[in-house]
C-alpha positions in Angstrom: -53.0 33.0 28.1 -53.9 33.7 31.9 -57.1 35.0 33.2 -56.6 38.7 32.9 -55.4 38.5 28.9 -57.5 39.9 26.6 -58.4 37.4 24.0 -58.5 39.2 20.8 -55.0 41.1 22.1 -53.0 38.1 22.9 -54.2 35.9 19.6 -52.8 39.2 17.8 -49.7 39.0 19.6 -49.2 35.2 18.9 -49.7 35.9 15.2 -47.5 38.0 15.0 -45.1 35.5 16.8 -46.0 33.0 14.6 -45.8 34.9 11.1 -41.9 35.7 12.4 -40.9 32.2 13.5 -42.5 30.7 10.4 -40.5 32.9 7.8 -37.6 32.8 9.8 -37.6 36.9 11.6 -36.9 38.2 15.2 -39.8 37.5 17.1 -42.0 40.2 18.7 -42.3 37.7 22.1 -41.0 34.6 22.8 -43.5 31.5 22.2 -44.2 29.5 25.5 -41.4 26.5 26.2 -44.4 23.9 25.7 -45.0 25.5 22.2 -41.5 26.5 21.1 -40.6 22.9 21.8 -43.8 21.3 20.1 -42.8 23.3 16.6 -39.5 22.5 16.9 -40.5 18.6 17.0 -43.2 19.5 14.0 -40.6 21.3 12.0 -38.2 18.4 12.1 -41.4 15.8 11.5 -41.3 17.7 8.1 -45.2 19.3 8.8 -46.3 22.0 6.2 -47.6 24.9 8.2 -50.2 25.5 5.5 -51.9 22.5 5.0 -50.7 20.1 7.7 -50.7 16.8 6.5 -53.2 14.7 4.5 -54.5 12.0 6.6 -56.2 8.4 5.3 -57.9 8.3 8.1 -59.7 5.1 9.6 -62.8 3.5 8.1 -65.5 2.3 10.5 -64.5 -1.2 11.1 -61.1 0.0 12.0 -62.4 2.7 13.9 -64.8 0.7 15.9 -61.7 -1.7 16.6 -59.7 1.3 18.1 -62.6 2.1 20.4 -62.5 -1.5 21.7 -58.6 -2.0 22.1 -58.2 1.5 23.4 -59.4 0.6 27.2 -61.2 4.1 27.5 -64.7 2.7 26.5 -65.2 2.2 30.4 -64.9 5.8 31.3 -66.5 7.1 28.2 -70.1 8.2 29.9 -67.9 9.2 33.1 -65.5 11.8 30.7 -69.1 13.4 28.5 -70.7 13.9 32.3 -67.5 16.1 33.5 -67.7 18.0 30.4 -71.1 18.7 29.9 -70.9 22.0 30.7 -68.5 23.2 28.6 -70.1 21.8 25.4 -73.8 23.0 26.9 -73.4 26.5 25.3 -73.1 24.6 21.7 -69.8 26.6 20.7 -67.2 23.5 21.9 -66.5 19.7 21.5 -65.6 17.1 23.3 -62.8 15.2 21.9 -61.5 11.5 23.3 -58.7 10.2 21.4 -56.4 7.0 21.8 -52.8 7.1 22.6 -52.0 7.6 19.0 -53.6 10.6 18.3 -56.5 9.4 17.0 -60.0 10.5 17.3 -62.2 8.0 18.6 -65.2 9.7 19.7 -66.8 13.4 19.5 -69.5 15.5 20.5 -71.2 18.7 20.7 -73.4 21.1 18.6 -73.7 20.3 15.0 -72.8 23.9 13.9 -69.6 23.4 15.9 -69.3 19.7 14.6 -69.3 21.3 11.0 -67.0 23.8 11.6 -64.6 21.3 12.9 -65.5 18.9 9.7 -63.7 21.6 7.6 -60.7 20.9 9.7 -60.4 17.4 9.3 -61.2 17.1 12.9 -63.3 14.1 12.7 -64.0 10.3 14.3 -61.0 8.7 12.6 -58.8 11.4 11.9 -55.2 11.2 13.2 -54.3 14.7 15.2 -50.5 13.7 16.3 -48.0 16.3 16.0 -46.4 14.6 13.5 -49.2 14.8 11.7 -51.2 18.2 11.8 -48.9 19.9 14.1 -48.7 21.6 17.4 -52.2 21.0 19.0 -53.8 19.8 22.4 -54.1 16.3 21.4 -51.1 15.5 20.2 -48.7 18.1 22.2 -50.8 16.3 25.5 -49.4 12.9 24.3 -45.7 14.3 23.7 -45.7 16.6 26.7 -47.2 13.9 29.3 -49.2 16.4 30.7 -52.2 18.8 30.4 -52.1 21.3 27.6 -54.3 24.6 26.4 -53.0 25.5 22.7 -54.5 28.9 21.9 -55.0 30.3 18.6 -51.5 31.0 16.7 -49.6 28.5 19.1 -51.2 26.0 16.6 -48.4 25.0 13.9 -50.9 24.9 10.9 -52.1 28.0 9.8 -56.2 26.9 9.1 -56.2 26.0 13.2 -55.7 29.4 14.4 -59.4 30.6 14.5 -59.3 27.7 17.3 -58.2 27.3 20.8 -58.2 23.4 22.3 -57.6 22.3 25.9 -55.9 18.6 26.2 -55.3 16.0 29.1 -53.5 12.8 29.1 -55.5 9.9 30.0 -53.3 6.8 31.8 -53.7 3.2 32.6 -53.5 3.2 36.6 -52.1 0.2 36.7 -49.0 0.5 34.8 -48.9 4.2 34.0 -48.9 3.9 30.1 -51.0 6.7 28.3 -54.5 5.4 26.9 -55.2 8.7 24.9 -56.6 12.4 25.4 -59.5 14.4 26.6 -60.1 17.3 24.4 -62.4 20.9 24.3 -62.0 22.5 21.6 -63.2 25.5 20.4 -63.3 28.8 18.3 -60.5 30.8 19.8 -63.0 33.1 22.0 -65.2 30.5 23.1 -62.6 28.8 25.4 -61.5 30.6 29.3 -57.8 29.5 30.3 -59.5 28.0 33.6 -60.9 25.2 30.9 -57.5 23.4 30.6 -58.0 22.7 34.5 -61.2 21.3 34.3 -60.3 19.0 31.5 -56.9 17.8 33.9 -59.3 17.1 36.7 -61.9 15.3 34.8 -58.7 13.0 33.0 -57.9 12.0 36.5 -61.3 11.1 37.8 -61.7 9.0 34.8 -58.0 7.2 35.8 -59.6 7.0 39.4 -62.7 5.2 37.5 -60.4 2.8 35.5 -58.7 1.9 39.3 -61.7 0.9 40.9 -63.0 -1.1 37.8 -60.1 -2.5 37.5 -60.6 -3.7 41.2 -64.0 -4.7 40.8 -63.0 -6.9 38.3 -60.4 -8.9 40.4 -63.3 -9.4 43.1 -64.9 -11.0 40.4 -62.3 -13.2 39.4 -61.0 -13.5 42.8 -64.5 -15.2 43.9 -64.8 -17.3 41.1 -61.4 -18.7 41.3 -61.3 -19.3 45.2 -62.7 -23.0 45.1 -60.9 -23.8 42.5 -57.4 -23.0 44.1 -58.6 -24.5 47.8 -59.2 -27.9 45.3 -55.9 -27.2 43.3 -53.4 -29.2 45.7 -50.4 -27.1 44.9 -49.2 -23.3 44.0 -51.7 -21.7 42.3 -52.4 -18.3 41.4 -55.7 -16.4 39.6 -54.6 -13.7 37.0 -56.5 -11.5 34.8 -55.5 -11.1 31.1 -52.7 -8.7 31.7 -51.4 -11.0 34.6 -52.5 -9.1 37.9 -53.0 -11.3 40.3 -56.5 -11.7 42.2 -55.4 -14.4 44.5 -52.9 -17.0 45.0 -51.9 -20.0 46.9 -48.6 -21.4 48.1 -47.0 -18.7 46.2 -45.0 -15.9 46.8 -47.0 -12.6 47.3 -46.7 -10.7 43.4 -49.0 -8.2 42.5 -48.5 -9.5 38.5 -47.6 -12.2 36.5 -45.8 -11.8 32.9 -47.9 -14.2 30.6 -47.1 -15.2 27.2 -47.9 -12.6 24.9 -50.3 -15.1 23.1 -51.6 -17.2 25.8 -53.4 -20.2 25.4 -54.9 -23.0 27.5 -52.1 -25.7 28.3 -48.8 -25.7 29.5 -45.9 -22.9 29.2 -43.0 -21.7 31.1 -42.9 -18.7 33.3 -39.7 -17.4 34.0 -40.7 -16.8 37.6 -42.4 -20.0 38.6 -41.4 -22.4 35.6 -44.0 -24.9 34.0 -47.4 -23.8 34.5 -50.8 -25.3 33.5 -53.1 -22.4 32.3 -56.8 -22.9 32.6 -59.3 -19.9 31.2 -61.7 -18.1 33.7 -64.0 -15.8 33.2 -61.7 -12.6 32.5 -58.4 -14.2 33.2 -56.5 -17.8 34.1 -56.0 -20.2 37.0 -52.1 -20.7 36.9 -51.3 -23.8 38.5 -48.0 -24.6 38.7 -47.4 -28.2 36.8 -46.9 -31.3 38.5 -45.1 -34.4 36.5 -48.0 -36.0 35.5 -50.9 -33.3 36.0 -53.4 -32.6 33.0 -53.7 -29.3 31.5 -56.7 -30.3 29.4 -59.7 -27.5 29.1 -63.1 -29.1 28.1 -66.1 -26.7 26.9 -69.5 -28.1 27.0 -72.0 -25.8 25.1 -75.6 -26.8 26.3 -78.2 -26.0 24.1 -80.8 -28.3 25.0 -82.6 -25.3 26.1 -82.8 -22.6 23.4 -84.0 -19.9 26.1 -81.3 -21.0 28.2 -78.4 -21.9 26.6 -75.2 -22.7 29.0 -71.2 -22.9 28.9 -69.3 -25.0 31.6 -65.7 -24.8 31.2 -63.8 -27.6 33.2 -60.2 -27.6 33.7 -57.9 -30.1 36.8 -59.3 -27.9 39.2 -62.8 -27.5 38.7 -65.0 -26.2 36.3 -67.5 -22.7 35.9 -70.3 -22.2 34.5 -71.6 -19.0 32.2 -75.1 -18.3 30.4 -74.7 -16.4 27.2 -77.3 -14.8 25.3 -79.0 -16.3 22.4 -76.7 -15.0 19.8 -73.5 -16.0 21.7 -74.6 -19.4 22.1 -75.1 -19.2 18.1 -71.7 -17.9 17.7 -70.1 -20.3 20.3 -71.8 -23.3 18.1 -70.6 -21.9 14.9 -67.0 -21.9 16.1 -67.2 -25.4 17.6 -68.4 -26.9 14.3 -65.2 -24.5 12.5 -62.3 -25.4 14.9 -60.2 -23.7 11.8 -62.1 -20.3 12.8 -63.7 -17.8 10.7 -64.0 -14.9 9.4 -65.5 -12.1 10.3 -67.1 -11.5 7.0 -67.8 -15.4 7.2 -69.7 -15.1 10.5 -71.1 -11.9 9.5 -72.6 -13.6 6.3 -74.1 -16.9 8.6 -75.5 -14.9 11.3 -76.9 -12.0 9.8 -77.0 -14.0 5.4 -74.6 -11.1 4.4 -70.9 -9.9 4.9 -70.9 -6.0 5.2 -72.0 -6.9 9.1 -68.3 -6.9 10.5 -68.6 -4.6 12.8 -71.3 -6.3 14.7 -69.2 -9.3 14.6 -66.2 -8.0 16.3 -68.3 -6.1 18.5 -69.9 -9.1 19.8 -66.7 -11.1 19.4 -64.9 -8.3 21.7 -67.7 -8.8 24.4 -67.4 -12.9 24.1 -63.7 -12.6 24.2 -63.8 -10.4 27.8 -65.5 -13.5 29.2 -63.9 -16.3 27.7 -60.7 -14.9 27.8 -57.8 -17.0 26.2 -60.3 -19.8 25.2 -60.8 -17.7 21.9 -58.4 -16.7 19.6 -58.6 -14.4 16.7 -57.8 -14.0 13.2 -59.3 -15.8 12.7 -62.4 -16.3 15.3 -62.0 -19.7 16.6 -62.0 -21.7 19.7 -58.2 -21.7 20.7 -55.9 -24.9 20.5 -55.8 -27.0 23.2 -60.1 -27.0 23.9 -62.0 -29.6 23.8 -65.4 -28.4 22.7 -68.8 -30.7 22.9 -72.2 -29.1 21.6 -75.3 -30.9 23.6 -78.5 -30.4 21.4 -82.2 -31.2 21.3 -81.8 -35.1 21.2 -78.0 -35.0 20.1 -74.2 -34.2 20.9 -71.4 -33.4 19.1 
């Protein structure tokens, strides 16, 4: 639909398009490339027009898991700001979703919010092609590109009172979709020019991914520089998905290719051969191994202080030191006295004496592990082989 259409006229005119495809007729029009392709993919996915299909949905510890893994939590306040207007009125919402289709986060009115509960259109709820048909979300993440799905160009039959406007969302750094920004809308409510907006406020939030992506090699970049003037021999700091910060006596590489599962210790890179890895704070020093060198990683949890708990994690280089809060330090200890890791209902039940708190555990476990990087492994929660962990208390060690 362009500017000058008038609403009620054209979602008329797609119905009719629509009621002709679907039982098979000559078309009064010809659907748009973007949609005619998009059913075609829905058809073959084996979609039912009139009901779409029924979706388990996520329950809130796997949904809150999506949000953490889905690398759009950063730009979440940035996406609601560029939006706000178009939700202000109370007849849209705001939509994120993760590179499967999934809803991860909504907003808006709550008479809109209902209406959209009839729908299935909820936090949790999977809205790929393949699985409710031709829509913004999901025709954005096939397409690769910005998308406004008005009225009948929806391949299920209840989503035609609505109108949605979807943008891809990509990781800068490699290109690889993250998910979709999404307005949606009662058919109306929505002015083509919204699809625009929504493309322009996609690529600011990938602009605001680059420069905190960045910001976070500075700060690995100035923690690691001692180390590497101390380290003797090639070195090179690396955040957890191997971009490099800085290196030394190495060949200029903007990234490294890690082990899928790194660890502290040794491995082999194909492009350097053996390599000692030693955690920093949001990535690894990667020295590469001399006969003889030690990869050993010792963590010393000091807890002499119960205000002022501290972690110093020393390595063959050099060491670092972070304070965590109160309740990390807590976690931290329970780990070191359970080097065979726990649970998350387990940890759940010894910080908080019950087990239905998982999702504050891997919440908290999500924000430990972005710090402590590979000297924590999951499932379950432990402190990663290869670590040497001491506990200093009030009088003791261990």
């Amino acid at each position: 639909m362009s500017a000058g259409d008038d609403p009620r006229h054209y979602a008329q005119l797609l119905s009719a398009v629509y009621d002709a495809a679907m039982a098979g007729d000559k078309m009064p029009a010809r659907p748009r490339s973007l949609i005619s392709e998009s059913w075609d993919r829905v058809l073959t996915a084996g979609v039912d027009p009139e009901v779409g299909r029924t979706d388990v949905g996520l329950d809130v510890s796997e949904l809150e898991e999506r949000r953490a893994v889905s690398g759009l939590t950063a730009v979440l306040d940035d996406l609601t700001r560029g939006l706000d207007s178009v939700i202000a009125d109370g007849d849209n919402i705001l939509v994120v979703a993760d590179a499967e289709g999934r809803v991860l986060w909504r907003s808006g009115a709550s008479r809109v919010l209902q209406r959209a509960d009839r729908l299935g259109f909820v936090e949790g709820a999977g809205w790929a092609e393949n699985a409710v048909g031709t829509n913004a979300i999901g025709t954005a993440l096939m397409s690769g590109r910005a998308v406004q799905v008005f009225s009948a160009e929806h391949f299920v039959r209840s989503h035609h009172s609505w109108t949605c406007a979807g943008a891809p969302i990509r990781d800068p750094r490699t290109g690889t979709l993250l998910g979709v920004v999404d307005v949606s809308g009662p058919a109306a409510t929505i002015h083509p020019t919204t699809v625009a907006l929504v493309d322009v406020v996609a690529k600011l939030a990938e602009s605001q991914l680059r420069d905190h992506h960045r910001r976070s090699l500075d700060q690995l970049r100035s923690v690691a520089a001692p180390m590497l003037a101390r380290s003797g021999g090639p070195a090179l700091a690396v955040d957890n998905d191997g971009w490099v910060a800085a290196l030394d006596a190495v060949a200029p590489r903007a990234r490294l290719t890690l082990p899928r599962h790194a660890g502290p210790g040794r491995v082999w890179l194909r492009s350097l051969g053996d390599c000692d890895l030693e955690p920093l704070p949001g990535g690894w020093l990667v020295r590469v191994a001399e006969r003889g060198s030690s990869s050993d990683t010792t963590v010393d949890l000091d807890l002499r202080d119960p205000r002022k708990p501290s972690l110093t994690v020393s390595g063959g280089t050099g060491q670092w030191t972070m304070r965590p809060s109160p309740r990390h330090a807590e976690i931290l200890t329970l780990l070191a006295q359970h080097r065979g890791g726990r649970s998350a209902a387990q940890m759940s039940r010894h910080l908080f004496g019950t087990d239905d708190r998982t999702i504050t555990v891997r919440a908290e476990m999500s924000r430990l592990r972005k710090h402590l990087g590979g000297l924590l492994a999951a499932h379950p929660y432990r402190f990663a082989d290869g670590v040497t962990v001491r506990v200093d208390r009030v009088g003791a060690a261990s």
